[in-house]
N, C-alpha and C positions, 0 to 999 in steps of 0.2 A: 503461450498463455499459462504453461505450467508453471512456469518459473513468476510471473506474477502472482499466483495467488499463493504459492509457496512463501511469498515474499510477503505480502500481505497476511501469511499467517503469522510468519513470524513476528514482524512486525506489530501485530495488534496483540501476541502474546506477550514481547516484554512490553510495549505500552501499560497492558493490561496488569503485568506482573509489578512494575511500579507504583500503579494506581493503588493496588491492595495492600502494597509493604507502605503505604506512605511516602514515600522517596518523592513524588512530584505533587504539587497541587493540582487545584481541580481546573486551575486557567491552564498550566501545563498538558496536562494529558488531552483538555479538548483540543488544546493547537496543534500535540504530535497528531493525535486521526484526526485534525482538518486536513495537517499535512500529508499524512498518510492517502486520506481520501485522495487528494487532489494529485498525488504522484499515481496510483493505481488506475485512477481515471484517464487522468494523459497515457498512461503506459498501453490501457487497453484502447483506449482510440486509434493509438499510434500500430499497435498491431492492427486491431483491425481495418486499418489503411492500407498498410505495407507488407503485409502478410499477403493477399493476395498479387500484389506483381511479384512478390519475391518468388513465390509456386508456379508463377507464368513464363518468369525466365527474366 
C-alpha cells in the first residue's frame, strides 16, 4: 500500500507541476487524475483482495 500512495504522490506532483508551468491544458491535466484516480483505485481494490490470501499462504 506504500508503494501506491508513493505513487500517487508522485504522480499528482508532476500532474500538478505541469498544470502550474502551463505545459498541459485544462482537458489534459483532468484526464491524467481521471487516469490517475482510476489506476490508484484498481491498485487499491486489487490489494485489498489479495493482500489478504497472500498473508494466509
Amino acid at each position: 500500500m506504500a508503494a501506491i500512495r508513493g505513487a500517487k504522490r508522485d504522480a499528482a506532483l508532476l500532474i500538478g507541476c505541469t498544470d502550474v508551468a502551463g505545459r498541459w491544458d485544462v482537458v489534459t491535466v483532468t484526464h491524467a487524475l481521471t487516469q490517475l484516480a482510476d489506476t490508484v483505485v484498481e491498485a487499491a481494490l486489487n490489494w485489498l483482495i489479495l493482500e489478504p490470501r497472500d498473508r494466509a499462504g
